[in-house]
MIKEPA-130932 format. One record per atom (N, C-alpha, C, O): residue in three letters; x, y, z. Coordinates in steps of 0.1 Angstrom, whole numbers, padded with zeros to 4 digits, always signed. Atoms other than C-alpha are relative to their C-alpha. Layout:
<recs>
ALAXYZ;...
</recs>
This chain:
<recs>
UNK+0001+0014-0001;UNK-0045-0053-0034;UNK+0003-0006-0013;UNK-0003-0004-0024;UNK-0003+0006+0013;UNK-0029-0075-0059;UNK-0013-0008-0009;UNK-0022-0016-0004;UNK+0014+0002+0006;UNK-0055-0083-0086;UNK-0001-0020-0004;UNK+0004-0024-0014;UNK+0004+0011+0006;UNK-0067-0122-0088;UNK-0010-0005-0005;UNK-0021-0007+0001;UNK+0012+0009+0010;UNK-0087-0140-0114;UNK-0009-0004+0010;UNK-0004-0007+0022;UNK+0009+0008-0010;UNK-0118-0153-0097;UNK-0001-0003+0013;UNK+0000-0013+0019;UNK+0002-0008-0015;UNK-0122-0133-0066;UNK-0015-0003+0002;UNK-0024+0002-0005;UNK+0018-0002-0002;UNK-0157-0144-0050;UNK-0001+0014+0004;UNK+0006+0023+0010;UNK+0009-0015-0001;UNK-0181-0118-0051;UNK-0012-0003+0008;UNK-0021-0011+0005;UNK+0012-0001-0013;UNK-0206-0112-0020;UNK-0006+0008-0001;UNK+0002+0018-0003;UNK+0009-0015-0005;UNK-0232-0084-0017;UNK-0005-0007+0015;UNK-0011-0017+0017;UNK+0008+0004-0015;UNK-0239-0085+0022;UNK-0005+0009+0007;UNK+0001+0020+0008;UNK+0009-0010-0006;UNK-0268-0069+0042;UNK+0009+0002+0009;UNK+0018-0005+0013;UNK+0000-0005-0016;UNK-0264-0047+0073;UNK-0004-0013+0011;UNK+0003-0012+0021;UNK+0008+0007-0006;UNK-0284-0077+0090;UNK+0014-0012+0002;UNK+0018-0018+0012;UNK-0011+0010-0001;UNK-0254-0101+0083;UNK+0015+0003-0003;UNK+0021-0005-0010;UNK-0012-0003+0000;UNK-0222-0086+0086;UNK+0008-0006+0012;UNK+0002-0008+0022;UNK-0010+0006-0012;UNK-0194-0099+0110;UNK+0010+0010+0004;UNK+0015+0018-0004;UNK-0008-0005-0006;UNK-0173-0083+0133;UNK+0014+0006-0008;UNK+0018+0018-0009;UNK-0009-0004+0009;UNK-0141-0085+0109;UNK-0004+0007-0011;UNK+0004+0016-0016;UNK+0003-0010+0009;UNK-0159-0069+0083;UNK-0004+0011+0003;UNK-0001+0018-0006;UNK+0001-0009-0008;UNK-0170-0042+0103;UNK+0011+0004+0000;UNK+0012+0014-0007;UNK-0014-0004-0005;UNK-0131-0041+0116;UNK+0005+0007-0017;UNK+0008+0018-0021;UNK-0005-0004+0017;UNK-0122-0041+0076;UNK-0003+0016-0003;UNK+0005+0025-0006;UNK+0013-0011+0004;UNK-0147-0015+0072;UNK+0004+0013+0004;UNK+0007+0023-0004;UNK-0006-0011-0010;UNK-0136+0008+0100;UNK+0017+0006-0006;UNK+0021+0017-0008;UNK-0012-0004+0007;UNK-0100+0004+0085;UNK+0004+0007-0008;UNK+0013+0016-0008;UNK-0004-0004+0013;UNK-0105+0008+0049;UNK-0006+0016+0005;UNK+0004+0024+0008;UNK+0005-0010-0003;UNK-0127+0039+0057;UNK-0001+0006+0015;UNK-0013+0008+0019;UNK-0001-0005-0009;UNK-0116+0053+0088;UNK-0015+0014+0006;UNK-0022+0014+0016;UNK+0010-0009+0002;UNK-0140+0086+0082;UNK-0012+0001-0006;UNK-0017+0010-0012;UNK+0013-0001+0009;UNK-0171+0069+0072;UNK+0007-0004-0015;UNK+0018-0006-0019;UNK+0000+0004+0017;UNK-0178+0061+0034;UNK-0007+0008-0007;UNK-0011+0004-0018;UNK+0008-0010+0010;UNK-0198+0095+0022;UNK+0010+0001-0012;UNK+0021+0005-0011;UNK-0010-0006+0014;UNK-0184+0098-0015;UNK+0006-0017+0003;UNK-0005-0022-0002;UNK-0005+0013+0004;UNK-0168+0060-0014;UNK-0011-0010-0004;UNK-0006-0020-0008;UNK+0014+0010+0006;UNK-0206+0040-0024;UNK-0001+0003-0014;UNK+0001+0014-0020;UNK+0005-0001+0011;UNK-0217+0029-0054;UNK-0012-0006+0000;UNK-0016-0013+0010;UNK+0013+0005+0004;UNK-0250+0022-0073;UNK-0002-0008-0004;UNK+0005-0009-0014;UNK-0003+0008+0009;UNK-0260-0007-0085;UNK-0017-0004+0000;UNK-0024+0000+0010;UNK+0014+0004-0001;UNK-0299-0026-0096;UNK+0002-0014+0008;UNK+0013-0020+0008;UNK+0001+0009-0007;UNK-0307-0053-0075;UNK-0007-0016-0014;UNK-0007-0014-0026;UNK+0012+0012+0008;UNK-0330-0090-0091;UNK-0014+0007-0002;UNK-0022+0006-0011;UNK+0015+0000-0003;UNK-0359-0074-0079;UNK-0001+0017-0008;UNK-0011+0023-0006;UNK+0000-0008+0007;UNK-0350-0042-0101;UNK+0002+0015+0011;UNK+0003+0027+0007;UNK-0007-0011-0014;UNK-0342-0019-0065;UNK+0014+0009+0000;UNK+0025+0004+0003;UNK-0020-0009+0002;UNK-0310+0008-0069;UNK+0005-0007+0016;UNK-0004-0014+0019;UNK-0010+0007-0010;UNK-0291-0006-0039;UNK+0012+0008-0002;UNK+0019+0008-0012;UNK-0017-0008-0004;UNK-0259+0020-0023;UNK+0006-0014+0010;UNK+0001-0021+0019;UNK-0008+0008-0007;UNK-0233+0001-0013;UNK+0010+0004-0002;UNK+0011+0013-0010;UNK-0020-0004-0003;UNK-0191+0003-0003;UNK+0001-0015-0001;UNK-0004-0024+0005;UNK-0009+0010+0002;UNK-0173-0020-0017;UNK+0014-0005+0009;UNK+0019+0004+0016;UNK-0007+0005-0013;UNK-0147-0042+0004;UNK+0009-0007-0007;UNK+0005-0019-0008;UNK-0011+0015+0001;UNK-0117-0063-0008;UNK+0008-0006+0012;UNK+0013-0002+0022;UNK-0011+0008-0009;UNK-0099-0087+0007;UNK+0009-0005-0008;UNK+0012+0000-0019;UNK-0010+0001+0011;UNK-0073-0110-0004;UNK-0007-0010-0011;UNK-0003-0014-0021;UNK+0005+0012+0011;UNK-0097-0136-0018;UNK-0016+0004-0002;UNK-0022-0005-0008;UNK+0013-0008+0004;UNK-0133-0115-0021;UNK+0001+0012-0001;UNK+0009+0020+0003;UNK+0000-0011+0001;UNK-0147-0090-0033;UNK-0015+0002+0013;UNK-0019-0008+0019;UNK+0008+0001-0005;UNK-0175-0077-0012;UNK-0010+0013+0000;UNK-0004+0023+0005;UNK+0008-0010-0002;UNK-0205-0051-0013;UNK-0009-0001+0007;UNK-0019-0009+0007;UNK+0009-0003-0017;UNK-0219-0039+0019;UNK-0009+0006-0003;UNK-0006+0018-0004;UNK+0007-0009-0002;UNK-0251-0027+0014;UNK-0001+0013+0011;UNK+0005+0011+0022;UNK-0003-0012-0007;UNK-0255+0010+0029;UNK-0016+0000+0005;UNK-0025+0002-0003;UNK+0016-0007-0006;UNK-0288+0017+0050;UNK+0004+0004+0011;UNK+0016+0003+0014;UNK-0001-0008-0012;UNK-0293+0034+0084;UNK+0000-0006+0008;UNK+0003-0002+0019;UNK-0004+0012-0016;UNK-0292+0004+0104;UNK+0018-0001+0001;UNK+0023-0002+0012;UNK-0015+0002+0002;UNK-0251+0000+0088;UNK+0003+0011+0008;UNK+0010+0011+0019;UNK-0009-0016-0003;UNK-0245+0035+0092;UNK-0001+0001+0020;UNK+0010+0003+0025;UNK+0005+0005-0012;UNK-0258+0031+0130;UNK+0014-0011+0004;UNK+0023-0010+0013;UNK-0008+0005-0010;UNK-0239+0003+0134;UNK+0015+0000+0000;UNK+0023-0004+0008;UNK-0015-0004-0002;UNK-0206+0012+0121;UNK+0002+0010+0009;UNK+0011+0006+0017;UNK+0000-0009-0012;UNK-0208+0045+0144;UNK+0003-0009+0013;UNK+0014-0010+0019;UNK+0004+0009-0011;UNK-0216+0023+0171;UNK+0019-0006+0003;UNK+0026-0002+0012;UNK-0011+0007+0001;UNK-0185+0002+0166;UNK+0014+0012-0001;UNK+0023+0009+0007;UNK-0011-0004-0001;UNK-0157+0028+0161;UNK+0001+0008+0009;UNK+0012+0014+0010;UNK-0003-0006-0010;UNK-0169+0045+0192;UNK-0001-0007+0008;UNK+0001-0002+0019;UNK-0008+0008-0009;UNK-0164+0014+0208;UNK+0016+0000-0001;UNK+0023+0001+0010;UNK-0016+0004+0004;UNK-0127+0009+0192;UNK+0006+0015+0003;UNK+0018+0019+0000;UNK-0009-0014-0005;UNK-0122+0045+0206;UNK+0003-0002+0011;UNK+0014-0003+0017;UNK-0003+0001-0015;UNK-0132+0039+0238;UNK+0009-0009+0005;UNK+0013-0006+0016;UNK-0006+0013-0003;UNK-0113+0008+0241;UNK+0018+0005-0002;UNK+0026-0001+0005;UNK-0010-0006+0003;UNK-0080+0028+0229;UNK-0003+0013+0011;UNK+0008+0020+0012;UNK-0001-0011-0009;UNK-0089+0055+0254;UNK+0004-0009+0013;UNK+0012-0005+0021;UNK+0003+0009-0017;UNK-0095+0026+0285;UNK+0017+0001-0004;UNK+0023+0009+0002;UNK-0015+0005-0001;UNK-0056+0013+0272;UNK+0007+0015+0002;UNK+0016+0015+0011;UNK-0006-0016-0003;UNK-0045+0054+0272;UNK+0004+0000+0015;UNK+0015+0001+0020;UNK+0002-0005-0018;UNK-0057+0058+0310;UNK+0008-0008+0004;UNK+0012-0003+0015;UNK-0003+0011-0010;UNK-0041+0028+0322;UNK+0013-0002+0001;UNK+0019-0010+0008;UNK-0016+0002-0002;UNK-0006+0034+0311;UNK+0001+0014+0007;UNK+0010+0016+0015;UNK-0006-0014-0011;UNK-0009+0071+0327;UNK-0003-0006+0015;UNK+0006-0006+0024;UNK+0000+0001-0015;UNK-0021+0059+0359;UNK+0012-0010+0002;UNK+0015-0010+0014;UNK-0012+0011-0006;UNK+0008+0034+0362;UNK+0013+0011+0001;UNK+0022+0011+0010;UNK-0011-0011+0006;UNK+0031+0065+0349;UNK+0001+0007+0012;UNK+0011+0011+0017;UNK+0001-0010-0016;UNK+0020+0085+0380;UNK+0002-0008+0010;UNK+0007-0002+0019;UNK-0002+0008-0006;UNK+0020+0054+0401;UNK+0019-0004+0005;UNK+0023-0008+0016;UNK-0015+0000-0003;UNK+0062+0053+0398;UNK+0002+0010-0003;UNK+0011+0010-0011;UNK-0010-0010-0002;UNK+0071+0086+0400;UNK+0008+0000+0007;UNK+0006-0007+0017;UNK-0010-0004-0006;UNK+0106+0100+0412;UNK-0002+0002+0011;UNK+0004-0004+0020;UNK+0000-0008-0018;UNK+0094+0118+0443;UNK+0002-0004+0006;UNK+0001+0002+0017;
</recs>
């Protein structure tokens, strides 16, 4: 991603993430994020893991806890199943016009 001056910067909980960040999420790290988090101290003096996120106008760090990790799972075995439902649906049409 091309680098611009005065990129907002977000840290966002598990609790408030959006569907496109999720989507991002899934993208940038197709196989999870073990080994892509980093550490950082929080206000309240807390280590905080988080994966970092760009876009084209933020930056963004997703905190990491077990509710994320939960719900990213969650989500890319939806965006499986949903690429499986469109799979089935062009074979049954495929056997639906056969030659015979």
């Amino acid at each position: 991603m091309k680098n611009i001056p005065n990129k907002k910067r977000v840290i966002v909980d598990y609790k408030n993430i959006t569907e496109e960040l999720l989507q991002l999420l899934s993208e940038e790290h197709p196989y999870g994020f073990e080994g892509e988090t980093i550490h950082f101290t929080n206000a309240k003096g807390e280590r905080v893991e988080a994966v970092p996120l760009e876009t084209a106008d933020t930056k963004y760090l997703i905190k990491v806890s077990t509710q994320l990790i939960t719900k990213f799972e969650a989500f890319q075995d939806d965006d499986e199943d949903d690429d499986s439902e469109s799979e089935g649906t062009t074979e049954d049409l495929d056997d639906t016009f056969d030659d015979d």
